[in-house]
Every structure is written in C-alpha cells, then in structure tokens.
MIROSE-84170 format. One line per 2 residues: number of its first residue (from 1); their letters; for each residue x, y, z of N, C-alpha, C. Coordinates in Angstrom, 2 decimals, always signed. Layout:
REM residues N
NUM> a> X,Y,Z,X,Y,Z,X,Y,Z | ...
***
This chain:
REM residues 253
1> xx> +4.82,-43.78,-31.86,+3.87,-42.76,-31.42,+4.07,-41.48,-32.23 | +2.87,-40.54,-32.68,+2.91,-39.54,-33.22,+2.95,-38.51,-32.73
3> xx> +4.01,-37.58,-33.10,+4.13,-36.38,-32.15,+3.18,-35.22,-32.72 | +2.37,-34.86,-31.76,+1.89,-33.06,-32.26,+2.06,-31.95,-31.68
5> xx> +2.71,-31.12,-31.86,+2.95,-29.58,-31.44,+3.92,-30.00,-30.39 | +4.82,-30.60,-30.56,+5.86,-31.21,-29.45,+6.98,-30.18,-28.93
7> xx> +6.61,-28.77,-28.99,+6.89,-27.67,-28.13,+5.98,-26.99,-27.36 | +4.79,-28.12,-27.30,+3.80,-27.79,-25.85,+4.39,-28.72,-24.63
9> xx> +4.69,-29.75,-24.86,+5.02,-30.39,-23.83,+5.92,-30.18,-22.76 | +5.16,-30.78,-21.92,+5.56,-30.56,-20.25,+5.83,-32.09,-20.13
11> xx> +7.15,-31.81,-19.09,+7.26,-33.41,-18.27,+6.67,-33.62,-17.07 | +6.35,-35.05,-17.17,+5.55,-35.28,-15.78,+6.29,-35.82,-14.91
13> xx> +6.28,-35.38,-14.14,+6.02,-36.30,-12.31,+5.90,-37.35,-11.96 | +5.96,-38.43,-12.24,+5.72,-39.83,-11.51,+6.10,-40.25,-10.18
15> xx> +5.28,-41.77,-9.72,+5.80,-42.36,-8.66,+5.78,-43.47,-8.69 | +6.05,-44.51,-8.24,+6.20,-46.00,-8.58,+4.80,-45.90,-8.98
17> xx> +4.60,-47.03,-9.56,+3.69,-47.96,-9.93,+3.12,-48.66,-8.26 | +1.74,-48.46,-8.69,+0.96,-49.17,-7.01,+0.79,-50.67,-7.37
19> xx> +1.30,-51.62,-6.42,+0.97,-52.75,-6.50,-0.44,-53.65,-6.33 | -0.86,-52.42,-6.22,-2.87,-52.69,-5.89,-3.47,-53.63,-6.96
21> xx> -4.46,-54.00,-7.05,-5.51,-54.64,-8.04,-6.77,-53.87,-7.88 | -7.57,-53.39,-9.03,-8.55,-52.79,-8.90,-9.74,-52.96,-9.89
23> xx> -10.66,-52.85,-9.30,-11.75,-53.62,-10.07,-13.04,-52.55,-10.18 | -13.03,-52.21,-11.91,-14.44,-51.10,-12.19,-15.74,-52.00,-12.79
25> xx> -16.35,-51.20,-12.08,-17.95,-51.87,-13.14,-18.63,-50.44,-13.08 | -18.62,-50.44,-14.08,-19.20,-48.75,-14.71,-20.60,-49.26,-15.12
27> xx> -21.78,-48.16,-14.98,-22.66,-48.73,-15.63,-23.58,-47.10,-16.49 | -24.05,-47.33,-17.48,-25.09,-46.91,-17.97,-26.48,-46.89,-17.52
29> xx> -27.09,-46.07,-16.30,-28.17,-46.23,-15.61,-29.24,-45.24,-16.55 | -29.13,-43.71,-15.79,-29.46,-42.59,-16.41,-29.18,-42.18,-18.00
31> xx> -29.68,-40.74,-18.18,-29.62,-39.95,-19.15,-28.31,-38.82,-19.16 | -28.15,-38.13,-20.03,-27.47,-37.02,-20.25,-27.86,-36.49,-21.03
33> xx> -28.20,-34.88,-20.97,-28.32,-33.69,-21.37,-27.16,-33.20,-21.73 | -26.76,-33.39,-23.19,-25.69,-32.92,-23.28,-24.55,-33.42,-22.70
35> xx> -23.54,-31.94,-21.25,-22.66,-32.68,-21.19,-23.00,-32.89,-19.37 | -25.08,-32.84,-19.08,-25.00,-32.73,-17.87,-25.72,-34.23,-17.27
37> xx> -25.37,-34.78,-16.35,-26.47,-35.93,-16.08,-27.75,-35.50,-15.46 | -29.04,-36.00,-15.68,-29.81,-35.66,-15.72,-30.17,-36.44,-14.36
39> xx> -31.31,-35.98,-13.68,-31.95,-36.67,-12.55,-32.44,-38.28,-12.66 | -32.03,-39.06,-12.19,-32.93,-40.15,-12.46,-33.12,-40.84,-10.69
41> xx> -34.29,-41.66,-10.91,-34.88,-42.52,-9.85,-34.02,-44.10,-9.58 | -33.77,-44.37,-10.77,-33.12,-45.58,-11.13,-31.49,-45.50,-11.13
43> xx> -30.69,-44.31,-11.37,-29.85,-43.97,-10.61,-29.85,-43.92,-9.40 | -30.32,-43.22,-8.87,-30.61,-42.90,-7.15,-31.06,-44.65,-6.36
45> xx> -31.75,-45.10,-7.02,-31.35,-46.39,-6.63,-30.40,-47.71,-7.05 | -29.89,-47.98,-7.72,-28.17,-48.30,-8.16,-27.26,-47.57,-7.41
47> xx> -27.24,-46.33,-7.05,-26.64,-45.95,-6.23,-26.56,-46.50,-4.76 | -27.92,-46.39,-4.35,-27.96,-46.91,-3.07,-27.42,-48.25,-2.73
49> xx> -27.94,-49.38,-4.07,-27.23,-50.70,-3.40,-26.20,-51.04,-3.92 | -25.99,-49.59,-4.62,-24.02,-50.52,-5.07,-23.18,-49.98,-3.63
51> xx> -23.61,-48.70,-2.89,-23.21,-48.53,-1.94,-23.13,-49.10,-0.63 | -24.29,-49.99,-0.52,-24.83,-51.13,+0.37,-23.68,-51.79,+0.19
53> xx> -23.53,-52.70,-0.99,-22.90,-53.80,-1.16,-21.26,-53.37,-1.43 | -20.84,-52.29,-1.35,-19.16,-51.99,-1.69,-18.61,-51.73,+0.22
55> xx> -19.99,-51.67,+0.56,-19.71,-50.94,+2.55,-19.55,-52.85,+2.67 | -19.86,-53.79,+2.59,-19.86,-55.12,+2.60,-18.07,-55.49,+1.77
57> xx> -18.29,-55.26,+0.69,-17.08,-55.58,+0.71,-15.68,-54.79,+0.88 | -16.04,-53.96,+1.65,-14.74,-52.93,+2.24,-14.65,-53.76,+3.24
59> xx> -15.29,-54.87,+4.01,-15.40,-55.43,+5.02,-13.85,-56.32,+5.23 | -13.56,-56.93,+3.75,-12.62,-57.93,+3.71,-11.44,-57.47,+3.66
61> xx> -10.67,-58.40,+4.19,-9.00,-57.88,+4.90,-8.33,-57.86,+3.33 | -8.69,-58.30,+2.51,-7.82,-58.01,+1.07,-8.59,-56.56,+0.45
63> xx> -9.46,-56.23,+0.75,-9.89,-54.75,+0.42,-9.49,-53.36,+0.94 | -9.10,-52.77,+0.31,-8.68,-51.58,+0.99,-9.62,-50.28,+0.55
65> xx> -10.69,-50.16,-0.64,-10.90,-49.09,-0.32,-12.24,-49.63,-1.27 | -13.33,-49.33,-1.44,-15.06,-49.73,-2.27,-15.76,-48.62,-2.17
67> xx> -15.78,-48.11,-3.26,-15.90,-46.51,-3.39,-16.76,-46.98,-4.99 | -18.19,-45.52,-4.32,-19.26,-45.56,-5.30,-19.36,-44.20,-5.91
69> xx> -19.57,-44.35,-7.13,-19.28,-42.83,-7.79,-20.61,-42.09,-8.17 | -20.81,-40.97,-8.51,-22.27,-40.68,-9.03,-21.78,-39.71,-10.47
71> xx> -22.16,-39.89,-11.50,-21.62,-39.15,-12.97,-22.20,-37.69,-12.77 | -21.80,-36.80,-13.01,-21.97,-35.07,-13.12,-21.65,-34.50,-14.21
73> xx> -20.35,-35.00,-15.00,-20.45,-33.92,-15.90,-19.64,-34.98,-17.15 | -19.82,-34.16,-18.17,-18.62,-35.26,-19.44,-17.97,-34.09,-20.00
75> xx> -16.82,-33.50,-20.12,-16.25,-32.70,-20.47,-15.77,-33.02,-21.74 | -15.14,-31.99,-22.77,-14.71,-31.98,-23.83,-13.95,-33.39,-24.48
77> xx> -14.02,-34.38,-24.74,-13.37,-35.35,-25.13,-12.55,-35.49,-26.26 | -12.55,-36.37,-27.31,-11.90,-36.54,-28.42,-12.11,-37.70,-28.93
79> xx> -12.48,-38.05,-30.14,-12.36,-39.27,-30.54,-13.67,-40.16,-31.35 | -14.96,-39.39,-31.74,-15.95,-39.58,-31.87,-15.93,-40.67,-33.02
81> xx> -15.08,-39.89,-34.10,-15.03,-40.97,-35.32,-13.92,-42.06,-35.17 | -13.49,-42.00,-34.44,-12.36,-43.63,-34.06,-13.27,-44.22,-33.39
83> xx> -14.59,-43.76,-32.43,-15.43,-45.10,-31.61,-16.35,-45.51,-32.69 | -16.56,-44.62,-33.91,-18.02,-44.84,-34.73,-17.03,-46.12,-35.58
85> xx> -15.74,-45.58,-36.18,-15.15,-46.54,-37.33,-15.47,-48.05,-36.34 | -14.79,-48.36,-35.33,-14.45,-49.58,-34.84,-16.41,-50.03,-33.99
87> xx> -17.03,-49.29,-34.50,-18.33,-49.76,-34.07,-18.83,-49.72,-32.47 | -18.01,-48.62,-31.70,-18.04,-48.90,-30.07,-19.27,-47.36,-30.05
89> xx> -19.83,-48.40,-28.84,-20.69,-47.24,-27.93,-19.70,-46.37,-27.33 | -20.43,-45.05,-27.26,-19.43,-43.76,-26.67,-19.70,-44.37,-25.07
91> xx> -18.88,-44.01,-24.11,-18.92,-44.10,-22.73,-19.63,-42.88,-22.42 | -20.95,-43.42,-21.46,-21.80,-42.59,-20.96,-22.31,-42.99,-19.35
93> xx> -21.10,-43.69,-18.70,-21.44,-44.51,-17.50,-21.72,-43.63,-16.27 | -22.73,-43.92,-15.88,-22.78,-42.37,-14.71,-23.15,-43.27,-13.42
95> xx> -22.95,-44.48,-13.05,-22.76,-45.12,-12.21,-21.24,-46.44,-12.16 | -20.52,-45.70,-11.17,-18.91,-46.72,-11.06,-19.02,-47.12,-9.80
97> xx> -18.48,-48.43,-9.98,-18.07,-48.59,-8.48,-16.62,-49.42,-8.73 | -15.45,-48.72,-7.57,-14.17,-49.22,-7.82,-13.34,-49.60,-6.74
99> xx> -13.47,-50.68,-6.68,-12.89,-51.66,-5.54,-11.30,-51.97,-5.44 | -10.70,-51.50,-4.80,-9.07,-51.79,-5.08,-8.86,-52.69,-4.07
101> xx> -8.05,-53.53,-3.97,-7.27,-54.35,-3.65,-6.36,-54.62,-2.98 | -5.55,-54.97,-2.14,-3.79,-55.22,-1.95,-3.28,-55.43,-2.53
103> xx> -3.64,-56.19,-3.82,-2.75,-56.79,-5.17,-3.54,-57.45,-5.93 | -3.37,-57.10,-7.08,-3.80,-58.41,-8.24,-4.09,-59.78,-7.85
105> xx> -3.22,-60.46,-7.22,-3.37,-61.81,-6.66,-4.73,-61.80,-5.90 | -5.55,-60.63,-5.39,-6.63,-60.96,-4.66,-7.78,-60.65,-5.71
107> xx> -7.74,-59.75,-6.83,-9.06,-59.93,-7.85,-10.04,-61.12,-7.72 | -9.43,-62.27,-8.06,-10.58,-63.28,-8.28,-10.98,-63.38,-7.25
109> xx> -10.76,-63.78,-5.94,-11.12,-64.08,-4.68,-12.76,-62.76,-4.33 | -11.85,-61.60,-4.72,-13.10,-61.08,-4.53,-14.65,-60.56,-5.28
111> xx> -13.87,-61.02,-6.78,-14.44,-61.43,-7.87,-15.86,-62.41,-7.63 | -15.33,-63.14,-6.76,-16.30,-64.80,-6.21,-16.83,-64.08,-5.17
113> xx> -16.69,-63.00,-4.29,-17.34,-63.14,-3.02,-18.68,-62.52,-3.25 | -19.96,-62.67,-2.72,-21.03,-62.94,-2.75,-21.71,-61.34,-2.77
115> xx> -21.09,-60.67,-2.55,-21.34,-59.14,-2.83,-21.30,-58.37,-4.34 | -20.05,-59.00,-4.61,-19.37,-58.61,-5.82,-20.27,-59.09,-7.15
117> xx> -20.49,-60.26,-6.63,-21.33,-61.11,-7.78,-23.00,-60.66,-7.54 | -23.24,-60.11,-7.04,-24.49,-59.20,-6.61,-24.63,-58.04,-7.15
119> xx> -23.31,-57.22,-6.58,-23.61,-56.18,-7.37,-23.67,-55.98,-9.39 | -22.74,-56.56,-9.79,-22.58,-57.04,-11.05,-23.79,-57.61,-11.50
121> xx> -24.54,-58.59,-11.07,-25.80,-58.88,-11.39,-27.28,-57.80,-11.54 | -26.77,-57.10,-10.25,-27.87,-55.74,-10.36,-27.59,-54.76,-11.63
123> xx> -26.16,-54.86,-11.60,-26.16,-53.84,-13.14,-26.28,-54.70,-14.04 | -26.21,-55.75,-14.68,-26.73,-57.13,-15.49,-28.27,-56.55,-15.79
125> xx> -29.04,-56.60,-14.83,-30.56,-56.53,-14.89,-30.87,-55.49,-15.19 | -30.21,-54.17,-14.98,-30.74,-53.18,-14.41,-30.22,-51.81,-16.31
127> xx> -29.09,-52.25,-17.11,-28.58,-51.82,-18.28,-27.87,-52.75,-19.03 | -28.15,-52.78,-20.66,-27.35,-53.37,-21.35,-25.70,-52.47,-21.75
129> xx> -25.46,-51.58,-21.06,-24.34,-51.04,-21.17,-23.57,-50.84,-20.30 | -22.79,-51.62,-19.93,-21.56,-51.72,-18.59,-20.44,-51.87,-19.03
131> xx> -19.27,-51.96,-18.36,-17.97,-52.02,-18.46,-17.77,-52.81,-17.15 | -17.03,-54.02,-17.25,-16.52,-54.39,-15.77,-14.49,-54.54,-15.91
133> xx> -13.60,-54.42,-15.48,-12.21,-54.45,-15.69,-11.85,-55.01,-14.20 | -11.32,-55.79,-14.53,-10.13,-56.16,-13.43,-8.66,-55.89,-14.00
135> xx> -7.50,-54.72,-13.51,-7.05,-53.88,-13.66,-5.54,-54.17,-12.84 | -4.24,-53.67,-13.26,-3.09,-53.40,-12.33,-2.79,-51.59,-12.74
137> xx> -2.01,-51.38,-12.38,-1.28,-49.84,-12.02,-0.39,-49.86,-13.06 | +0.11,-49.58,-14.18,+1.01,-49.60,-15.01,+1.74,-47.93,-14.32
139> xx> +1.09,-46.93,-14.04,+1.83,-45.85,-13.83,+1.10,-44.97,-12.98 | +1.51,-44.32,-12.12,+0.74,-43.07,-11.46,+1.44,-41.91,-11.38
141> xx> +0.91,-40.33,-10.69,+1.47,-39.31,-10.37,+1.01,-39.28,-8.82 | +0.06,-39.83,-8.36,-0.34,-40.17,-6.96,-1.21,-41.23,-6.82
143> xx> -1.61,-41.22,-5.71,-3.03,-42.58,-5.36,-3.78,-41.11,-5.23 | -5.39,-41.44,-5.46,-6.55,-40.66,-5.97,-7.04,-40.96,-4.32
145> xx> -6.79,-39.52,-3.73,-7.51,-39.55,-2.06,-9.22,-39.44,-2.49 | -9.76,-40.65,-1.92,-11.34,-40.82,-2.17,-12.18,-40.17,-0.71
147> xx> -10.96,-39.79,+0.32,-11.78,-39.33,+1.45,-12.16,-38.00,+0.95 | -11.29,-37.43,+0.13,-12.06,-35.92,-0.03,-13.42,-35.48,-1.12
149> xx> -13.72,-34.62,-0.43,-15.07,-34.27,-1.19,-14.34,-33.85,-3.00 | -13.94,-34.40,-3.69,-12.89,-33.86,-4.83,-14.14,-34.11,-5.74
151> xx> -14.23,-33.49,-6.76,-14.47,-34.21,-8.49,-13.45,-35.09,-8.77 | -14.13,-36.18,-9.39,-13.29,-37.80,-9.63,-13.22,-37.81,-11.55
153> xx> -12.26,-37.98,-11.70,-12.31,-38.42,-13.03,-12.04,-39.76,-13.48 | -12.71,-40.10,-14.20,-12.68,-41.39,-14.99,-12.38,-41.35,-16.56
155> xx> -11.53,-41.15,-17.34,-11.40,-41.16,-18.25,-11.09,-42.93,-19.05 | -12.13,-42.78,-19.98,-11.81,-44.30,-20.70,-11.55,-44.00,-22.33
157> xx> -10.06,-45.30,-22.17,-9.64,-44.32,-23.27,-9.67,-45.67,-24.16 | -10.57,-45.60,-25.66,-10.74,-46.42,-26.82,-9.63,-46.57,-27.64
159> xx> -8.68,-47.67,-27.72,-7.89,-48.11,-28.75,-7.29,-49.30,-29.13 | -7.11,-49.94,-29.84,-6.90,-51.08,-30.46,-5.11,-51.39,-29.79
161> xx> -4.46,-50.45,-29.15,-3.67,-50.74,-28.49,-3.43,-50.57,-27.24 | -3.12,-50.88,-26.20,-2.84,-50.05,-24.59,-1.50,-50.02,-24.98
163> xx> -0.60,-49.95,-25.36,+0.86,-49.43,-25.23,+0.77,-48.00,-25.67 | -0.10,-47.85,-26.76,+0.04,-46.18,-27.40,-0.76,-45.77,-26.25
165> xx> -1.98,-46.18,-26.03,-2.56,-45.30,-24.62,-1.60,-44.56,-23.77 | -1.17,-46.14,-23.03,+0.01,-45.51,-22.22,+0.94,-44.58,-22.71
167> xx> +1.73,-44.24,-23.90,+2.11,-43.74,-24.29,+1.52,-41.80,-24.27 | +0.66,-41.96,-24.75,+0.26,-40.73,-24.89,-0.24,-40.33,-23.60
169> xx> -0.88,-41.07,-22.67,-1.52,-40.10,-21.74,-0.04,-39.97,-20.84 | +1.21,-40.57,-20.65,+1.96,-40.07,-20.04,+3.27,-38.86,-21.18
171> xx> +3.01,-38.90,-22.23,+3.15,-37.88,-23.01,+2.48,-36.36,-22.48 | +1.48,-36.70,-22.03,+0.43,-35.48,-21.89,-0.27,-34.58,-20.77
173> xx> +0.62,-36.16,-19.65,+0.16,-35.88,-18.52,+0.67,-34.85,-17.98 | +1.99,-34.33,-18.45,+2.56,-33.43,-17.86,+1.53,-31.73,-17.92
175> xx> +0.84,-31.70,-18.94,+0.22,-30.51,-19.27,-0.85,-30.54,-18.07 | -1.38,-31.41,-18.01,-2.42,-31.37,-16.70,-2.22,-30.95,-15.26
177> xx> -0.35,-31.35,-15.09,+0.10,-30.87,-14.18,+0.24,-29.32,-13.99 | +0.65,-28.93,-15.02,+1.22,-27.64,-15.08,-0.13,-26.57,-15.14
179> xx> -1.21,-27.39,-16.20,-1.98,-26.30,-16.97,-3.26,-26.39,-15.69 | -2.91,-27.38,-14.69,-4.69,-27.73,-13.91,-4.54,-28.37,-12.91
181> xx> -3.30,-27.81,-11.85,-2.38,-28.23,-10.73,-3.09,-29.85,-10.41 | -2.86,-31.16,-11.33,-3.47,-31.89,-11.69,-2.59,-32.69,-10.70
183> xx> -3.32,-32.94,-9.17,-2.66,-33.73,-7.80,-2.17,-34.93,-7.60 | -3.02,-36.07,-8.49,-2.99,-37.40,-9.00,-3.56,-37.96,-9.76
185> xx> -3.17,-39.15,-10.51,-3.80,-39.66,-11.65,-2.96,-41.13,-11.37 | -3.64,-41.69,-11.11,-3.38,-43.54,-11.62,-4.15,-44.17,-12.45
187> xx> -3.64,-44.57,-13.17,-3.77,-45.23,-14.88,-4.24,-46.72,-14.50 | -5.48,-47.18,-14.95,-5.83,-48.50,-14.85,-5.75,-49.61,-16.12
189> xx> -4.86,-50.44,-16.68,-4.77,-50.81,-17.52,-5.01,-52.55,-16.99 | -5.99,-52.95,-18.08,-6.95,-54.53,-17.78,-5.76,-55.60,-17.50
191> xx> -6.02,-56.51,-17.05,-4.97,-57.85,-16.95,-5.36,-58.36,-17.86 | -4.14,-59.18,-18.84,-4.59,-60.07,-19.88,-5.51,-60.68,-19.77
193> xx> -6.25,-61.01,-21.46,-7.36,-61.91,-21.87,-8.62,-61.52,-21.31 | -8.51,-60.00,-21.41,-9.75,-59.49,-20.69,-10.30,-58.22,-22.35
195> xx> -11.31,-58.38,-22.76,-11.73,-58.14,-24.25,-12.57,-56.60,-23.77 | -12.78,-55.61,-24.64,-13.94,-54.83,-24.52,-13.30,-53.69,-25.62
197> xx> -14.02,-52.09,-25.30,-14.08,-51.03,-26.09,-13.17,-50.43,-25.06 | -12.71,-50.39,-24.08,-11.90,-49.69,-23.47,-10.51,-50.47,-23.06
199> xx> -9.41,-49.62,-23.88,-8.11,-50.12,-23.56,-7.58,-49.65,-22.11 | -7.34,-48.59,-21.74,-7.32,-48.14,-20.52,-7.62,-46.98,-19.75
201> xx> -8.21,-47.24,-18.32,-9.28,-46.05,-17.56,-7.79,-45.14,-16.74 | -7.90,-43.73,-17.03,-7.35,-43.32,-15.73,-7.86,-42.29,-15.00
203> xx> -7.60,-42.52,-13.80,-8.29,-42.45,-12.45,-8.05,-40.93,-12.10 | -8.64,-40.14,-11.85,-7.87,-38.85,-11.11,-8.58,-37.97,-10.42
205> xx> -8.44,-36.70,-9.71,-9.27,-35.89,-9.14,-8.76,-34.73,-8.99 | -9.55,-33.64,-8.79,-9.35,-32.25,-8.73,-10.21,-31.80,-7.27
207> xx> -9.69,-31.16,-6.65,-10.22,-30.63,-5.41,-11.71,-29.56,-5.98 | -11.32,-28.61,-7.13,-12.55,-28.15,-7.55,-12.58,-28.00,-9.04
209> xx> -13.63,-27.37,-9.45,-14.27,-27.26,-10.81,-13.28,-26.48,-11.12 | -12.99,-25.21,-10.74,-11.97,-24.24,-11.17,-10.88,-24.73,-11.39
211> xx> -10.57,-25.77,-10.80,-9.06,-26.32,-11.29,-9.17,-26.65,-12.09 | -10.19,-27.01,-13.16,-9.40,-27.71,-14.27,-10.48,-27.49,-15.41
213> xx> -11.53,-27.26,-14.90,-12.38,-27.01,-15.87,-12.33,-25.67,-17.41 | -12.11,-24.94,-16.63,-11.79,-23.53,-17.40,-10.56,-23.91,-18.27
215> xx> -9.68,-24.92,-17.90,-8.41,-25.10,-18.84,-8.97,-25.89,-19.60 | -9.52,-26.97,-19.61,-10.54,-27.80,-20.88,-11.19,-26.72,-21.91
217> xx> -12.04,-25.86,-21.46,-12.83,-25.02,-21.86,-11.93,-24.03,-22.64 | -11.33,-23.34,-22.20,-10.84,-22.24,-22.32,-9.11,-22.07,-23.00
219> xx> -8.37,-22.81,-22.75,-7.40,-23.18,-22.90,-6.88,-23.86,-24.64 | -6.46,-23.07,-25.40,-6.51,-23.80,-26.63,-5.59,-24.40,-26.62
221> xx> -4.64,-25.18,-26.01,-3.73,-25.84,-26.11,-3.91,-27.06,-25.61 | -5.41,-27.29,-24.72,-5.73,-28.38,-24.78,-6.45,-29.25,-25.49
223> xx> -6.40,-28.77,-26.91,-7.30,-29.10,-28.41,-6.33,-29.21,-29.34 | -5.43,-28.16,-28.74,-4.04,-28.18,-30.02,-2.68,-29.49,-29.00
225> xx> -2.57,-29.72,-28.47,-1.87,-30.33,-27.93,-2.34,-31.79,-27.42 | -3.04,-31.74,-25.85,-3.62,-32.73,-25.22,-4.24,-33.86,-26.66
227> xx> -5.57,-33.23,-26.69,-6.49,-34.07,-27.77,-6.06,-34.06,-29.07 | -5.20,-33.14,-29.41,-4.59,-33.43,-31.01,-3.85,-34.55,-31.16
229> xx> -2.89,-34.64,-29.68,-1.89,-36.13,-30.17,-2.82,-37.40,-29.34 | -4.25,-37.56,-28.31,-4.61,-38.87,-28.98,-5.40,-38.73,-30.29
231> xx> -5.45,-37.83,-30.70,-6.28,-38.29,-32.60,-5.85,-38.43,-33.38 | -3.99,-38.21,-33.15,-3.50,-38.80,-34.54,-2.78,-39.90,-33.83
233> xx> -2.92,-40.84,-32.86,-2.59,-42.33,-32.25,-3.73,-42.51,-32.33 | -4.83,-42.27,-33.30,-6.06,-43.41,-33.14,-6.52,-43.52,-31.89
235> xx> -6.67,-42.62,-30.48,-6.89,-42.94,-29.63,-8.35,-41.72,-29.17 | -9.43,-42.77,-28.38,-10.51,-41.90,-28.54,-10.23,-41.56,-26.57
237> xx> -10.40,-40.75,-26.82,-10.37,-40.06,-25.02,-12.10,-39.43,-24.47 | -12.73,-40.27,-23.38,-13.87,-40.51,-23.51,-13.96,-39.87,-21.40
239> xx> -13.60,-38.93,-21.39,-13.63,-38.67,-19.52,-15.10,-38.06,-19.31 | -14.96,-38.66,-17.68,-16.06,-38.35,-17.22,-16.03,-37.82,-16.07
241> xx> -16.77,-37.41,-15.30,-16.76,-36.14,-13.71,-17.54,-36.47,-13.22 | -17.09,-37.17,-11.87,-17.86,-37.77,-10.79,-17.94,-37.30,-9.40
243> xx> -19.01,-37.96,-8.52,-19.38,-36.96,-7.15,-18.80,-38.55,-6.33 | -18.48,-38.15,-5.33,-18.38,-39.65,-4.17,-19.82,-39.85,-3.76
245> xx> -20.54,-41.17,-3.95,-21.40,-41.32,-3.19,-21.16,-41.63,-1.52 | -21.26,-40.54,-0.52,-20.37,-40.57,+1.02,-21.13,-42.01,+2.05
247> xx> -22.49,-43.01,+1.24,-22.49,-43.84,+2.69,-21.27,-44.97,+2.28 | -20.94,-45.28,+1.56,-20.22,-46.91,+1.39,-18.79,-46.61,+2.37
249> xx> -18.49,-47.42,+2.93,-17.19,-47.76,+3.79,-15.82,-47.61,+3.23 | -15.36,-47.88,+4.04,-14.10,-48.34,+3.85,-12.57,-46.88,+3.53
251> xx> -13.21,-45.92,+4.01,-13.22,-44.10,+3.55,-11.44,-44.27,+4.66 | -11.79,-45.22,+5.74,-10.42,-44.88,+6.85,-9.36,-45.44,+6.11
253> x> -9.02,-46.39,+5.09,-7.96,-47.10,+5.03,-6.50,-45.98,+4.03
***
C-alpha cells in the first residue's frame, strides 16, 4: 500500500467484525443534477415497491433488518480516470435496498425467497444499471442504526483489488472519526466468485449534514490525505447520501 502525507493520519476505532450477511441491490432509476438527485416519478415508484417487498421480507426469522434507501446527494469523490481506464460506469444508484441477515449461511435462502427474486426483477425491467452483492463484514467501527432519521452513506469503492480497499479505507478511517465525529461505518466486502465494478461498499451514517459535509467541502486535508491515498492505490472512491425510505419494516430489530 502507498502511503500519502502519512503525518495526517489518525487511528481508528474498531469493533469485531459482525457476523451478519448482507445483501445490496442498488439501482440506477432517476437523474442527477450535478451532485443533486433530481425528482423523478419512476423513482417514487421503485421506491414504493422495493419498500412493499423488503416490509415482506423483514418478515423472515433469518432477517433482521430490509431497509430502503432514497439517493440525495453525491459528494466529492475520487477516482474518475481509474473508472474511465478499466471501462466502468461511475456509480449513480439512487435507489438501494439492503437486507442483512443473521449470517452468511442464510444469503441464498433468502436470495430464493419469492420477494427477493421480485424485487431484483423489478429493477431488471425497470434500469440497465444495477449492482446486486451478497456481502460479509470484513471490519466495522459500529453497526449503522437505520432507526434514525440519519443521512446514510454508501460509498462504492472501484478496484481491481479488495485487500488494498480494505487497506486504505481503514488507513483513513480514522480521519472521519476525528475530522466528522464519524459514529459508524461497516465495510461490505462480496463473498467469493461474485464479479462486477465494485470491490467493496461501506456502509455509514451521520446524524446531520453539518457533520460531515463542510469537512468534505471545506477541509483540505480531505483531498490531501483521505482521496490522495485512494488515487495513488488505484482506488476509485464513488459515495453516495441517502434518506431512509420510513414505510418498509423490520425498523424494531
């Protein structure tokens, strides 16, 4: 791994690793203005029945939490010419839905159940640009509380390796702590023999805009530090800022 400005760094915080299994299907519905999502009809409905169908499968005793996202904002990223070299679409998904698990061992099971394969089909029909991952926990700083009204982040991060991923975003994570009282973050990295443009998603949230936004923006050490060392690991950092969509279930567990 390549070090940059390695007298910015902060150490992070960890906590075990969650034994959960978790499953994204991101989709490309809407537009973006820039770095804002724009109104759409066809969002607003993808929304509705991915929320239908995640309140269905919060139902099952191997589910613990089916949570629907709505895209708001794309903040400063990194990485434009590492997605253009390797030929990948930029991530512009402003519809997620992320189903966790009790464990890995239950993915496929719910993979097959009749909801799951529904909803996946509606985004099938509905955009040629999705992401689906079935996922374990390689590392966290907390579990991401989905009961609160928070901004959600999704960051998907492009590289020909997940070890340097991992590498750097827990290199870096510490600055988020310090610079953007940054509460939790769990790292979603794919289960083998699973192919795409994204090596690994991590998960996180901020109670408000002020927490963290103004340090993206404003903060030059998150250009000289954060995003300087994934661009010299070849790593494209692609986050996104999400709303909870509040009908889908499963909010008590």
């Amino acid at each position: 791994m390549k070090i940059v400005n390695g007298q910015l760094a902060e150490p992070v915080t960890l906590t075990e690793p969650s034994a959960g299994g978790f499953l994204v299907i991101a989709a490309e519905i809407g537009r973006w203005a820039g770095p804002f999502a724009l109104p759409s009809r066809s969002r607003e409905r993808m929304l509705a029945r991915a929320a239908g169908l995640c309140a269905t499968l919060a139902d099952r005793g191997d589910v613990l939490e089916a949570v629907v996202f709505r895209g708001a904002l794309r903040p400063p990223g990194e990485g434009a010419d590492i997605l253009a070299e390797a030929g990948a679409r930029p991530a512009r998904y402003d519809v997620v839905a992320l189903i966790l698990t009790r464990g890995v061992d239950d993915l496929d099971a719910v993979r097959d159940d009749v909801a799951y394969r529904a909803l996946s089909a509606e985004v099938s029909g509905a955009t040629e640009h999705s992401y689906r991952v079935a996922a374990g926990n390689p590392a966290r700083i907390a579990d991401v509380d989905h009961r609160s009204d928070h901004w959600f982040l999704f960051n998907y991060f492009h590289c020909d390796d997940a070890e340097k991923v991992y590498a750097v975003w827990r290199y870096t994570a510490g600055w988020f702590q310090r610079r953007t009282a940054l509460p939790n973050s769990t790292l979603l990295r794919p289960l083998p023999g699973q192919d795409g443009d994204v090596g690994i998603v991590n998960h996180a949230s901020w109670p408000t805009l002020r927490s963290f936004l103004p340090a993206l923006l404003l903060r030059p050490t998150f250009r000289s530090f954060v995003l300087a060392n994934f661009k010299a690991n070849g790593v494209a950092a692609q986050p996104i800022i999400y709303r909870r969509v509040r009908r889908e279930a499963g909010s008590g567990h």
